[in-house]
C-alpha positions in Angstrom: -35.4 14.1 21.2 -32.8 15.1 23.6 -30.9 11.8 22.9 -30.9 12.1 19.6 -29.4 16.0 20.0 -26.8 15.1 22.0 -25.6 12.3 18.9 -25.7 15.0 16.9 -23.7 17.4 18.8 -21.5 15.2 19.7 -18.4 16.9 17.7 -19.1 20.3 20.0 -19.5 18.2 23.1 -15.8 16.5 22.4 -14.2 19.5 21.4 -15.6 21.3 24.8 -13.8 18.4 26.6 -11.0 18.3 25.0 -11.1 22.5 25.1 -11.2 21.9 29.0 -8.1 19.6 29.0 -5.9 21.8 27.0 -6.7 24.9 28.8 -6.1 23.1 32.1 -2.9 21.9 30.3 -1.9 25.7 29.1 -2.4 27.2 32.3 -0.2 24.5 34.1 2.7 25.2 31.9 2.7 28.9 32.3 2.8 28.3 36.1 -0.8 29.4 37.1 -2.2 27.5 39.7 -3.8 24.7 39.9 -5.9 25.0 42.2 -7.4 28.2 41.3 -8.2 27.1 37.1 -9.4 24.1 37.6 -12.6 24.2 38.7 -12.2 27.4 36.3 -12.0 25.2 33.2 -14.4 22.3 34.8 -17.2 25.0 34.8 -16.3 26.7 31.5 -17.1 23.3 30.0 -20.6 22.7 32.0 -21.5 26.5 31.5 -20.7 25.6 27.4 -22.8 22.4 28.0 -25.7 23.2 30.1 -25.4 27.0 31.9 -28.0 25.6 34.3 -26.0 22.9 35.9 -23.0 25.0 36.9 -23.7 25.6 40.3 -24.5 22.4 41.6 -22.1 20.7 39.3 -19.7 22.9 41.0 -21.4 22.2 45.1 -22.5 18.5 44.4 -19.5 16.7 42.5 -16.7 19.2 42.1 -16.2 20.3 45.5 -17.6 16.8 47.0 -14.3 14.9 45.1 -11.9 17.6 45.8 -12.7 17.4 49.6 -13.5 13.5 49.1 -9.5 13.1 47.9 -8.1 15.4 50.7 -10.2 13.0 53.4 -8.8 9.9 52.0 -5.5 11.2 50.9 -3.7 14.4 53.0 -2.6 12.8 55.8 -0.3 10.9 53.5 0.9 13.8 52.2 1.3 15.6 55.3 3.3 12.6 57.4 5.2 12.4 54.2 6.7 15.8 54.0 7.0 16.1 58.0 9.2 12.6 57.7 11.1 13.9 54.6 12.0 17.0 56.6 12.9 15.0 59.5 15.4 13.4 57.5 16.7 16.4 56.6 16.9 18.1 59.9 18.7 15.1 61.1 21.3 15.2 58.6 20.3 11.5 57.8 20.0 12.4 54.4 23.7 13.9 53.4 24.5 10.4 55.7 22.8 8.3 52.9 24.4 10.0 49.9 27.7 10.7 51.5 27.9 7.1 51.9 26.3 6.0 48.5 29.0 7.8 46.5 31.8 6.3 48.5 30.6 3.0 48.1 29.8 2.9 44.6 32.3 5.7 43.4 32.6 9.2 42.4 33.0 8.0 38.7 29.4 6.2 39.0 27.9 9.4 39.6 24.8 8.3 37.7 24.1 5.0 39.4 25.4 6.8 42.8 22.6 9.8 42.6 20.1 7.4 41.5 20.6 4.8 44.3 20.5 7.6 46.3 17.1 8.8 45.0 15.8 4.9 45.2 16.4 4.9 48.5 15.2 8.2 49.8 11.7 7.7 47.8 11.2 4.3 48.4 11.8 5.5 52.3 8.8 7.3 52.1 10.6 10.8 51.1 7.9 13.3 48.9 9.7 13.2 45.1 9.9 17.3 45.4 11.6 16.7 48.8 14.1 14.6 47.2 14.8 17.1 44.4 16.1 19.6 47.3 18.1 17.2 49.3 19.8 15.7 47.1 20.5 18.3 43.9 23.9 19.6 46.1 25.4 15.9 46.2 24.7 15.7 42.4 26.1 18.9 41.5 29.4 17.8 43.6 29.6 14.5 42.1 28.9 15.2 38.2 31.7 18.1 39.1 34.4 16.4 40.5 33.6 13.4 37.7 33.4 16.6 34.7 29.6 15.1 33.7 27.7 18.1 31.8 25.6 19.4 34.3 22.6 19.4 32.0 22.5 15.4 32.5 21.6 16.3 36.6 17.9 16.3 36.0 17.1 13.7 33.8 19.5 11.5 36.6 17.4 12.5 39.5 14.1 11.6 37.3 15.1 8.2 37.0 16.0 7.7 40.4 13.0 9.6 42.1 10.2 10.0 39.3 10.0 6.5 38.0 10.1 3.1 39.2 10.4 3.4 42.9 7.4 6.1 42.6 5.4 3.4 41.3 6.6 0.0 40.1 8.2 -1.4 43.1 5.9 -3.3 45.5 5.0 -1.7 48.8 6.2 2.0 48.0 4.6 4.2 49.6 4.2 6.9 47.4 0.5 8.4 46.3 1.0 6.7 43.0 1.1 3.3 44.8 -1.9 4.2 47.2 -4.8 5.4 44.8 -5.3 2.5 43.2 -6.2 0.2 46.4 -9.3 2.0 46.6 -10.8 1.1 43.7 -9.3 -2.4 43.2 -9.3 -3.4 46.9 -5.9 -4.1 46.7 -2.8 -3.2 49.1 0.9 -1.6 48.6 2.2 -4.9 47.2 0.3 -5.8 44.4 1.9 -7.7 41.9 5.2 -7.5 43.5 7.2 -9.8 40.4 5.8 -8.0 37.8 6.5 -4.4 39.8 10.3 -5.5 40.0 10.5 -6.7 36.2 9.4 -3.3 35.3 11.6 -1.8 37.9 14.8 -3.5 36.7 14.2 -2.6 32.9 13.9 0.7 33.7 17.1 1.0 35.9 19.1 -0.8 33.4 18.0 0.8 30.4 17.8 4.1 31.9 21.0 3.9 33.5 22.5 2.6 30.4 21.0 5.6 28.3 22.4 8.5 30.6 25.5 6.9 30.4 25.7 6.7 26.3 25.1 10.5 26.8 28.1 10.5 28.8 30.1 9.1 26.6 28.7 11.2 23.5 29.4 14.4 25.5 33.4 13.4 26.4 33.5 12.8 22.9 32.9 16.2 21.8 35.2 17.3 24.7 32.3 18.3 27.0 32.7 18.7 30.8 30.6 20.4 33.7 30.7 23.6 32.5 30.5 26.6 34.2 28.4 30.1 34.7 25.8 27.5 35.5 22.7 29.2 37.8 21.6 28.3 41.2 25.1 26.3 41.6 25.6 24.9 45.4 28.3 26.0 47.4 30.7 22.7 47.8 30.1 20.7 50.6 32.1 20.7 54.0 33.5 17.4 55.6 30.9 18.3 58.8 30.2 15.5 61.1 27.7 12.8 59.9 25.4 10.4 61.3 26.5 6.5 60.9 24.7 5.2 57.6 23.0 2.3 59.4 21.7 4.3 61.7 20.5 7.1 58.8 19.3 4.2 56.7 17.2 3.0 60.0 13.8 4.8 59.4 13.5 4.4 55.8 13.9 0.4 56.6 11.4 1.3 59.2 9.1 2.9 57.1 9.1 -0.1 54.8 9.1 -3.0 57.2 6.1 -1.4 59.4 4.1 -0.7 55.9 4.8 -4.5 55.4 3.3 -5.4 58.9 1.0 -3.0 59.0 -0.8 -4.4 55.9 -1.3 -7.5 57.1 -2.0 -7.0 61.0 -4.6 -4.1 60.4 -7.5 -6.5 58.2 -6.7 -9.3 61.2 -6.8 -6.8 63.9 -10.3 -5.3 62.6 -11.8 -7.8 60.6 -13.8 -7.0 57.4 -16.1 -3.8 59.0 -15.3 -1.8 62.3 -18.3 0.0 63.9 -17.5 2.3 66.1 -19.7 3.8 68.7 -19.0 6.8 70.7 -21.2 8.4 73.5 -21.9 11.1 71.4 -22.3 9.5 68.2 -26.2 9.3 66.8 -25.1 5.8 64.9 -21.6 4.2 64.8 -19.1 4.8 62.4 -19.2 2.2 60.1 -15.6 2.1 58.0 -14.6 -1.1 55.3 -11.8 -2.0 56.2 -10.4 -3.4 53.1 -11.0 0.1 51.4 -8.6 1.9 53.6 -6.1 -0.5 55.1 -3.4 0.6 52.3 -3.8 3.8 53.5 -3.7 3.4 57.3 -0.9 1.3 56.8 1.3 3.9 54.9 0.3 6.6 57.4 1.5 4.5 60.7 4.5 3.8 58.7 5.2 6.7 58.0 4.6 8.0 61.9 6.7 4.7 62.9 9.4 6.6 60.4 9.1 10.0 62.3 9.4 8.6 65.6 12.7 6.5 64.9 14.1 9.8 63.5 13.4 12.0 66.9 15.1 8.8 68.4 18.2 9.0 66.9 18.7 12.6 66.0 16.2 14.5 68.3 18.5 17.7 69.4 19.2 18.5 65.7 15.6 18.1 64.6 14.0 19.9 67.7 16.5 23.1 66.9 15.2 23.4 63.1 11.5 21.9 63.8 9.1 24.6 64.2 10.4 26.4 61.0 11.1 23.2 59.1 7.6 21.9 59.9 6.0 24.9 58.8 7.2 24.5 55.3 6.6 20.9 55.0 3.1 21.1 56.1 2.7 24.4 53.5 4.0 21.8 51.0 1.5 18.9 51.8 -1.1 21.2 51.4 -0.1 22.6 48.4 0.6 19.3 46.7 -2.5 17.7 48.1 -5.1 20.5 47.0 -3.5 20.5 43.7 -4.2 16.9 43.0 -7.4 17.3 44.5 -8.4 20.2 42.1 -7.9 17.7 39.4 -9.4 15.3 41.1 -12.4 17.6 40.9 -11.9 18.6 37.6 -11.7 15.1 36.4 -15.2 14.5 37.8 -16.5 17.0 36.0 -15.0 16.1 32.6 -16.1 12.4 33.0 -20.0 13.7 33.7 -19.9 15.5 30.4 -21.7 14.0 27.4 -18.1 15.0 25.5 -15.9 12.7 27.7 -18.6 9.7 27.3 -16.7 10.1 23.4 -13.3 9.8 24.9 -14.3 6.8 27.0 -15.7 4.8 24.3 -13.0 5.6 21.6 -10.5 4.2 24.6 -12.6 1.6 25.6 -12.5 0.0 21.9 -8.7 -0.9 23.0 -10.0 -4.8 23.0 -7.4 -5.8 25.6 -8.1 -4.5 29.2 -4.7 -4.2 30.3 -3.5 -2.2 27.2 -6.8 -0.4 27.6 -5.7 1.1 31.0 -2.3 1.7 30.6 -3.4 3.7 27.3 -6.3 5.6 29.4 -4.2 6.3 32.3 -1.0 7.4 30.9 -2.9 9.8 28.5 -4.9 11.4 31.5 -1.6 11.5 33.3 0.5 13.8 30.6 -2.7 15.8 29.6 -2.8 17.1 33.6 0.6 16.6 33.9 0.5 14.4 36.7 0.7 11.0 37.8 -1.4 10.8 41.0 -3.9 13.6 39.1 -4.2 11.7 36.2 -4.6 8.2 37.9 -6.9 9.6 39.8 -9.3 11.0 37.1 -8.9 8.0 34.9 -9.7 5.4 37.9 -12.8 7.5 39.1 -14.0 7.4 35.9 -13.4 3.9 34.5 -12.6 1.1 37.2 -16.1 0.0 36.7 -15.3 -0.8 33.0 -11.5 -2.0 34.3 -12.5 -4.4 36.8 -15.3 -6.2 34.8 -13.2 -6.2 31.4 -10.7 -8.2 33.9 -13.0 -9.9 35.5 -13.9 -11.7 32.4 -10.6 -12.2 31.4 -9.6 -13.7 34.7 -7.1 -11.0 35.2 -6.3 -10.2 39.2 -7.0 -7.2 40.3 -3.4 -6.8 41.3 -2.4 -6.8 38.5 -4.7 -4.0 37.3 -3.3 -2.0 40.6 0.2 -2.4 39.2 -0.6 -1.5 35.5 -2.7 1.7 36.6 0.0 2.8 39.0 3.1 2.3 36.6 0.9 3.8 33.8 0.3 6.7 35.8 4.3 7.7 36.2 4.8 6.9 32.2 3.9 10.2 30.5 3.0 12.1 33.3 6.4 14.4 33.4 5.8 16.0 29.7 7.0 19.9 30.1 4.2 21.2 32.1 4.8 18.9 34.7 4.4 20.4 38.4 7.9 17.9 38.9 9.4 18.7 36.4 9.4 22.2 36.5 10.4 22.1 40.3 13.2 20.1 39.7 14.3 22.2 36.6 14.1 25.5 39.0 16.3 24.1 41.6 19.0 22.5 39.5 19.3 26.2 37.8 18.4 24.8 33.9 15.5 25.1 31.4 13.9 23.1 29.6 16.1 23.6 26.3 18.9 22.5 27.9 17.7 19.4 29.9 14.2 18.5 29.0 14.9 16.2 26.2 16.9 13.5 29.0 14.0 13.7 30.9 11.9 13.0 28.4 13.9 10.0 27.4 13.1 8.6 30.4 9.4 9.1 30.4 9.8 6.9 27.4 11.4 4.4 29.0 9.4 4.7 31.6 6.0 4.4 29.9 7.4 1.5 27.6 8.2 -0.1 31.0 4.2 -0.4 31.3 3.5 -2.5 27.8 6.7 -5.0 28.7 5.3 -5.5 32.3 1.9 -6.3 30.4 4.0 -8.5 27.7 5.5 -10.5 30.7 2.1 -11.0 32.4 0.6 -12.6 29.1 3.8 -14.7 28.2 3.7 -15.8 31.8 1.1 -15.7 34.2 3.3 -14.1 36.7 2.3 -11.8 38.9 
């Protein structure tokens, strides 16, 4: 009886779902937290499906995947901000653009500011972090080169928000992390395929904002001016040598490297470790978590060259500075973790089992994902949020549909994680409204670049899968 209700209410049960995701959607748009609606909208849709199961919906899988996400994932957060602020303390960061535009050229202001933001993210700089630093070097560039100002953002999304975010093996950004612990994979999964993806989207995208460019001289359109939030120009202060600024972002790349592969040798497939106060031994898989461990002492390996090389300027700015970067881990960590929570809840109702099967009729597992990610991902409005909910929920059903078609699991890693940046940055986008705020424009005036390249971006996902078909590379 009860199984044949729930077939027969199975048009209320999808529209509470789908009720859930929109309102989570709404309320992220109009700037309400996160972290406060979603478990609001996770138990609006249990109390419309069963009132009885709110409470412990809310104390037994809620709260247990929010907390299980900050265990497994805040301490990259938090190491990442601290190293981004580093950077910044140091003045390593104006080093690295300072020196980008002079080597490639105030007129390739485009391909300078994304270089720029390749670098700084695939250092292990937070995306928001990147926003701040370098918005004042694109403002000076795109105005001594008279590029509308409204083409800043959708520059800086390309070079922070995309590829390097996601695509290009070994980044250590949370996109790149959250799938090795569902696929058992590391960092570098499916490192030709990630740099296929990651060269389409740097040529085409670079290509794009520079038609727009062209279109805008045309019409005899420059800069501007009366523009908001406008930096004040830059001074000719003393800088730091761009090897050495460039030193802990190599760092941070070269020890995740290392780190990957010493840390499964080093503990072999299960550590147990027994302390005197222990009642049993902590028993950890090492294959589970040795992505993460190895972005984390990368990171710290990143930190420590920076105090090297530029410790009196970050020990004058540090307590202050630190403060904000660790308010800003915790912000951006509980705020995936709410959706994290949120997306366990959705996934237990009888609604979402509709959703799943309508996406799992895709026949071909890779198209599947990409589909099922990317859709979770602009729905929250985030990539790691969306990943996130769409891996707890399905991997089972991912990994065995590739099992039988003898697809690695790498390359599953690299399909969830590029899917997962594609059409996360619609308007609503956490990102996207940050970097919006601090380049002083709205979304009339510069959303539609950005969304150009979430295009780009999320056709990136179907070549990458094209390529894998065609050639077996991975």
């Amino acid at each position: 009886m009860r199984a044949r209700a729930r077939r027969k209410d199975t048009p209320m049960n999808l529209a509470i779902a789908l009720l859930a995701l929109g309102f989570l959607m709404l309320v992220a748009y109009r700037g309400f937290s996160v972290i406060l609606f979603a478990p609001v909208a996770a138990l609006a849709a249990v109390l419309l499906t069963d009132p009885s199961a709110v409470l412990p919906v809310f104390s037994g899988l809620f709260m247990e995947k929010m907390v299980g996400f900050v265990k497994l994932y805040f301490p990259v957060f938090l190491l990442g901000a601290v190293f981004g602020k580093v950077i910044e303390l140091s003045g390593f960061s104006r080093s690295i653009v300072t020196a980008v535009i002079e080597l490639v050229g105030a007129k390739r202001a485009v391909l300078s500011i994304v270089l720029v933001c390749n670098l700084l993210t695939y250092g292990g700089v937070s995306l928001f972090v990147v926003v701040f630093a370098v918005y004042p070097f694109a403002a000076e560039a795109f105005r001594l080169s008279d590029i509308p100002k409204r083409l800043i953002p959708g520059t800086i999304a390309l070079g922070a928000f995309s590829y390097t975010m996601d695509a290009l093996p070994g980044t250590p950004q949370i996109q790149n992390i959250i799938p090795t612990t569902f696929f058992n994979t590391n960092t570098w999964a499916a490192p030709w395929l990630g740099l296929i993806g990651a060269a389409f989207i740097l040529v085409a995208g670079v290509a794009y904002l520079d038609a727009r460019i062209a279109a805008a001289r045309r019409r005899g359109e420059g800069y501007g001016s009366g523009h908001g939030n406008e930096p004040a120009v830059m001074d000719a202060a003393a800088r730091a040598h761009p090897a050495v600024a460039l030193l802990p972002l190599v760092v941070v790349g070269l020890s995740n490297l290392a780190f990957t592969a010493a840390i499964p040798r080093l503990y072999g497939p299960r550590a147990e470790t027994a302390l005197a106060g222990l009642d049993k031994p902590i028993v950890t898989t090492i294959s589970s978590v040795t992505a993460i461990w190895a972005v984390e002492l990368a990171l710290v390996a990143g930190i420590l060259t920076v105090l090297a090389f530029a410790w009196k300027p970050v020990a004058q700015g540090f307590a202050e500075g630190s403060r904000a970067a660790v308010a800003g881990a915790l912000l951006a960590a509980m705020n995936t973790a709410s959706e994290y929570g949120f997306g366990a809840v959705i996934a237990a109702l009888p609604g979402f089992l509709v959703i799943r099967d309508a996406l799992s009729a895709i026949p071909n597992p890779l198209v599947n994902e990409a589909v099922t990610v990317t859709a979770l991902a602009g729905i929250t409005g985030s990539a790691s949020g969306g990943l996130s909910i769409a891996l707890a929920a399905m991997s089972g059903p991912f990994i065995a549909a590739a099992e039988a078609a003898n697809i690695p699991l790498e390359v599953l890693h690299r399909v969830a994680s590029m899917a997962s940046g594609g059409m996360d940055t619609l308007p609503h986008n956490g990102a996207v409204i940050t970097l919006l705020s601090v380049t002083g424009l709205t979304h009339r005036q510069a959303y539609a670049d950005i969304f150009a390249i979430t295009v780009l971006k999320t056709s990136a996902v179907f070549l990458v899968i094209g390529v894998y078909y065609l050639t077996g590379i991975v």
